[in-house]
N, C-alpha and C positions, 0 to 999 in steps of 0.2 A: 270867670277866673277869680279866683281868690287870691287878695294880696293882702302881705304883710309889711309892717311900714319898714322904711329904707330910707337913709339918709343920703342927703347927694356926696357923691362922692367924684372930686372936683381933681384933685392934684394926680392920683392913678390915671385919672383919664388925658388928662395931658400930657403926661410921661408920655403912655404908652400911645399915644394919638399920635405924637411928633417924632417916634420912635419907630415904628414900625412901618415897612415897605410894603408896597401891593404884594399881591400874590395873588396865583390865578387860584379859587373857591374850592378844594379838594378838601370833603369830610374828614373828620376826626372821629375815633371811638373812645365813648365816656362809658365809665362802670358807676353804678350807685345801688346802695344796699338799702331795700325796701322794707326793712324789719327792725326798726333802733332798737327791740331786745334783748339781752345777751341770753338770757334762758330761755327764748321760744324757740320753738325748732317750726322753721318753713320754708320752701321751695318752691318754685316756678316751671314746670314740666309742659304747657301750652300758654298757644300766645296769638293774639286776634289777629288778621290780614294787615292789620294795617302798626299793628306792636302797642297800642294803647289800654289794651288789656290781657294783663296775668290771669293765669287758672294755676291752683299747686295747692299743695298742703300746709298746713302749720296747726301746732302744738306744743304741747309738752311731754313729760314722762307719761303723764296719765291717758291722756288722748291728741289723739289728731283729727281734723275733720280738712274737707276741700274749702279752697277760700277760691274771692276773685278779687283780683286790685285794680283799681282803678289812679289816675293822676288825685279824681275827685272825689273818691268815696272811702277811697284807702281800702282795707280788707274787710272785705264780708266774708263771713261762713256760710257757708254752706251745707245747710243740713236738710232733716227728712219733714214732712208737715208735722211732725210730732217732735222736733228736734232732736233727732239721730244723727250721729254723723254717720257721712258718705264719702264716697271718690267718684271723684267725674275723669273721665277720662276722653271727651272729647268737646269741642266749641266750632259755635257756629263761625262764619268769618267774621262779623262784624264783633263775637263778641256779650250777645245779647242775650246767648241760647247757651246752657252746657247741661251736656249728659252724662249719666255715667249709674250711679245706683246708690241706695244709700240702705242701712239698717235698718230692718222691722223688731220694735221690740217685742212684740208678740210670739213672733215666733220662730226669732234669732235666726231668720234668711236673710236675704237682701233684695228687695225690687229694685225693677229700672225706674232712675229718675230723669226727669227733665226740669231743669231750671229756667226760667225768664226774667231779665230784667224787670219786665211788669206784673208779674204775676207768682213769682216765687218758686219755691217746690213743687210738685206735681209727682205724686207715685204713681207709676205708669201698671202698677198689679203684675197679673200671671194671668199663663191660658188656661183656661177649663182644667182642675186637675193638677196645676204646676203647684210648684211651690217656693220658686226662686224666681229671678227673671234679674237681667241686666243690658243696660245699652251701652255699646262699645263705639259705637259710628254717629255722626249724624251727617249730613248735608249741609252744603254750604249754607242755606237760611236757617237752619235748624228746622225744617219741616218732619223729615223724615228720617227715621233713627233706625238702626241696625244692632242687631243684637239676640240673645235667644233665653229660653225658657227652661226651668227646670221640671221635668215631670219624671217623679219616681226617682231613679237614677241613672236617666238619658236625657239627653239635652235636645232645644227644638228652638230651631234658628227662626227670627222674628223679627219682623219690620211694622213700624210703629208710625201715624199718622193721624192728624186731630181729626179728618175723615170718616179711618177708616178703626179706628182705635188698634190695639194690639193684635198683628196677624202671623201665623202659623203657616212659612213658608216651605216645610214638608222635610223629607229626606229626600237620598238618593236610594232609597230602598232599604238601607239599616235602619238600626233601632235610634242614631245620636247623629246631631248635626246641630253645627254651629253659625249665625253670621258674624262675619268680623268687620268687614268695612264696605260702606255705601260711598257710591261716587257723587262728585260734589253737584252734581244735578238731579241726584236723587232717583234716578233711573234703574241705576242698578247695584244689586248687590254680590259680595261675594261672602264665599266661604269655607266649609269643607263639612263634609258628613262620610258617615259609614255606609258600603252599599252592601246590597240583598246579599249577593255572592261575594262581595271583599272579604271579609272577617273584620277583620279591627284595620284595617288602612284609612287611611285617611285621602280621599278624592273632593280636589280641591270644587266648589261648585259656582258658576254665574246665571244668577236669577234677574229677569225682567218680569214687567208684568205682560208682554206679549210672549214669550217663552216660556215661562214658569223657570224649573230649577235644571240646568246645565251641567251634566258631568262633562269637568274638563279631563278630568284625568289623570294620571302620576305620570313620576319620571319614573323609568327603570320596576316601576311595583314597590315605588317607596312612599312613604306618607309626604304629601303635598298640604301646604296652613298657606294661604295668603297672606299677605299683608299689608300692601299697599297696591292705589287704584288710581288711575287718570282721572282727569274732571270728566270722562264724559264715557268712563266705562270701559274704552275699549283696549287699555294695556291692563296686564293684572302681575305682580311679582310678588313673588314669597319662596317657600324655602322647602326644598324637598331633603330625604333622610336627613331634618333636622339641622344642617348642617351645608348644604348644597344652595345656589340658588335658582330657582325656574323661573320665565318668562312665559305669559297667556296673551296671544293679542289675534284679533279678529283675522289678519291675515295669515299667520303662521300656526293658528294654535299654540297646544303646550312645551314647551321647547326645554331641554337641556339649557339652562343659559351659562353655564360653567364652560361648558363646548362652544357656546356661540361666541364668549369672549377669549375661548382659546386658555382657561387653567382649569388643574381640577384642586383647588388651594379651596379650603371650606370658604364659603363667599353668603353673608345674610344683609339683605336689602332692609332699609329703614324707612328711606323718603322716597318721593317720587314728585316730578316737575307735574302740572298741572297736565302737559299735553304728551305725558311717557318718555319723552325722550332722552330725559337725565333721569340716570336714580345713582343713589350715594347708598352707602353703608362702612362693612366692614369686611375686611377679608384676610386670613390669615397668613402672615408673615412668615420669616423664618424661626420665629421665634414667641411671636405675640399678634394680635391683632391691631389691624392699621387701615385706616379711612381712608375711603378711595372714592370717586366720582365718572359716571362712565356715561359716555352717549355714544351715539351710532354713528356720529362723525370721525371722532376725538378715540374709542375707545378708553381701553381701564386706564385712568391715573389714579396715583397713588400719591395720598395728600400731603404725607409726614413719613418721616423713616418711627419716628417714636410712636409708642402703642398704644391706641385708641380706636376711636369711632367715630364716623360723621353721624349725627343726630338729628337734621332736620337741612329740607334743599328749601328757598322759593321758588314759586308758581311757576317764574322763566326760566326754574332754573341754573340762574347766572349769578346764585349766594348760595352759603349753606356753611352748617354751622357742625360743631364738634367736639372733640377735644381728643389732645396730643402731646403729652408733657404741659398739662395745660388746655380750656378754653379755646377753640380758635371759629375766626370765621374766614370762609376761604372766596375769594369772587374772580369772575373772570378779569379781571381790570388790573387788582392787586394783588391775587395769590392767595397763599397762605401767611395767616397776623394771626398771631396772639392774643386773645383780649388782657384787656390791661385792669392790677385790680383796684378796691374800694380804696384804696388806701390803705395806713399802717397798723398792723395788728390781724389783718385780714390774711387767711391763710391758701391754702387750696380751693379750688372752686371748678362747678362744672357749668359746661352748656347744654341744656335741652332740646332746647325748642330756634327755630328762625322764622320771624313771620313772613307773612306770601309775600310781602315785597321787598324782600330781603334785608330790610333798616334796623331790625331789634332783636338781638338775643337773649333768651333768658333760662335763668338756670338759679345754681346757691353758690354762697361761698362761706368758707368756715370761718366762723366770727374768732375772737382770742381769747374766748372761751372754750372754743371746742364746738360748738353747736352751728349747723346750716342753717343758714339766713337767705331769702330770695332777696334775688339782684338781679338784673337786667343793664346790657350794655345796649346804647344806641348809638344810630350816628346822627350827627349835628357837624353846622357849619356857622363861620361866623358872617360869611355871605351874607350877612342882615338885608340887605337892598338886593338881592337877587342879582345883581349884576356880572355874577362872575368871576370877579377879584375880589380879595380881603385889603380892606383902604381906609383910610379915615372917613370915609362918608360911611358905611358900614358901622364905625365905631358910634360915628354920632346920631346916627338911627337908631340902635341901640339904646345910648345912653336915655336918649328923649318917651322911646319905648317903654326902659326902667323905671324912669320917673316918673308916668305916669299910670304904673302898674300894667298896663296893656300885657294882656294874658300870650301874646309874643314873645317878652321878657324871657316866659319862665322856660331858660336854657336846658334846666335839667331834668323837665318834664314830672316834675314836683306836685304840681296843681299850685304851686304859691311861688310867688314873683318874689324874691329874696334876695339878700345880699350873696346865697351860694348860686345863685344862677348867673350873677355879677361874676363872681369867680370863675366859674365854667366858661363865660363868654369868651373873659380876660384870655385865659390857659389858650383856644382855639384862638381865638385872635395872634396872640403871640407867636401860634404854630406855623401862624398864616393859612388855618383851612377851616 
């Protein structure tokens, strides 16, 4: 951990030592803006299992390429082995792995790329004959990537592996088929292709490697896209005529799920819990669209009366994030909060992303410029001694922590022990949580 020097700071701590009452340990949410810039433009749209790594974009007028953040490395870009920039659109959980495509300047397509902490850039090419290619998915370790191919002016859905290199997982008998998302054990994927006799519809498809490719099938003879996938394959949701949304799961098949929740209000799925049981999105109001959260217990709730979307659930479930007039993260415990923002001069700001374990949101907020900055809210407690209650013992485990840099210190998840992690301490302290 990296520390920066810091003076004792003797008389605040007594104040506030001798001043403040136990209280029993309940989090706080902190916001901080990851970008001191006023004229770069970047954002945070993915975010690791565990919230300690950013994926998003930043630039300027001229360009933008994908970065990753780190507490300790701050932002890297991320570009092509030739220094193209790219977009990733997916990460492994830890963080280690991201996928997504970057620019050939050869021949102004885009191949699939894969990223590694150790290892950098990696152009994952085309099949025989293609001339684009992109990965959209990967697996939880980042082993195996989803995604497809461009040949001619038909697309060919693709599953990628250090194995088995770039593979050619077919159609449904049309000419164009796509993958969109692999489950987090890398088992299986999904997608949608054209078939022999469809014409142009779209049938959504689930590919193993003991099965090969699965016509699931429409709702009604309307175009079926997945979109999101249980960790282990066996729920599938996405959105029929566009606008609709349907449910795939091993026991019931392809399902009306507008019917199954009893509205026919347009309804598009975004996240989904680890194990199917929760999915969040968005579904259309009397007026605007509004974030809702539904399981098979509980059915639809509806997050907010004001118009928005939920944008990302954790693994259990039991968090997930959004925005509605506002940012928000919603949990079973506390409802619906607003996150709170950078401070003054900071304007509107969104939520993206919620990592699996529901502690970090990430997203931008418009600096007083005018320009999107990534920012990330977390939660933190001042529970310093794990004990439970916020007390003076707390405060002076802290303090002792500070002074001697101990990478515990750094409250506000900086990578540097400072006098602003002092402050952040203080603020939850004071909250008592």
């Amino acid at each position: 951990m990296n520390s920066r020097p810091a003076q004792r700071i003797v008389a605040v701590c007594a104040v506030i030592a001798l001043t403040n009452t136990s209280a029993w340990g309940q989090a706080c949410r902190f916001a901080r803006n990851l970008d001191p810039y006023l004229n770069i433009f970047s954002d945070a749209s993915l975010v690791s299992k565990d919230g300690t790594v950013l994926v998003g974009r930043r630039g300027n007028s001229e360009e933008e390429t994908a970065v990753r953040w780190t507490a300790a490395d701050g932002f890297q870009h991320i570009r092509s082995m030739t220094g193209q920039k790219s977009e990733i659109h997916a990460i492994s959980d830890d963080g280690s792995v991201l996928v997504g495509h970057a620019f050939n300047e050869h021949t102004g397509e885009v191949n699939a790329l894969r990223w590694n902490v150790n290892e950098g850039s990696e152009n994952l090419g085309v099949l025989p004959g293609g001339r684009a290619s992109c990965a959209y998915s990967t697996s939880a370790d980042g082993s195996v990537l989803a995604g497809y191919c461009t040949i001619g002016f038909n697309h060919r859905p693709i599953r990628w592996t250090r194995e088995d290199g770039m593979q050619d997982l077919g159609t449904l008998g049309g000419n164009s088929a796509r993958a969109v998302v692999v489950s987090a054990d890398g088992k299986v994927i999904t997608g949608y292709s054209y078939t022999a006799n469809g014409g142009i519809i779209d049938h959504t498809f689930r590919w193993t490697a003991e099965t090969g490719m699965q016509n699931l099938g429409t709702v009604n003879g309307k175009d079926t896209v997945p979109i999101v996938i249980s960790a282990d394959g066996s729920t599938i949701f996405g959105t029929w005529d566009t606008y609709r949304c349907f449910r795939w799961t091993e026991e019931h098949g392809m399902q009306n799920f507008n019917a199954v929740v009893g509205t026919n209000l347009q309804m598009i799925p975004t996240a989904i819990s680890a194990d199917g049981s929760v999915l969040v999105g968005r579904i259309q109001g009397s007026s605007s669209w509004r974030p809702f959260r539904w399981t098979k217990d509980g059915g639809l709730l509806y997050l907010s009366e004001s118009a928005g979307s939920a944008t990302g659930v954790s693994s259990d479930g039991s968090a997930m994030s959004g925005n509605a007039n506002g940012p928000f993260r919603w949990t079973i415990d506390n409802g619906f909060q607003l996150l709170p923002k950078v401070g003054k001069g900071f304007r509107s700001s969104v939520a993206w992303a919620i990592s699996a374990d529901g502690t970090t949101v990430v997203g931008s907020m418009q600096n007083e410029v005018g320009r999107l900055t990534m920012c990330v809210w977390y939660e933190t407690t001042a529970d310093f001694d794990g004990s439970n209650f916020v007390d003076t013992d707390d405060f002076t485990a802290y303090v002792q922590a500070f002074e001697s840099g101990d990478g515990n210190a750094d409250f506000d998840r900086s990578g540097f022990v400072d006098t602003d992690d002092f402050s952040a301490f203080v603020t939850a302290f004071e909250a008592g949580c």
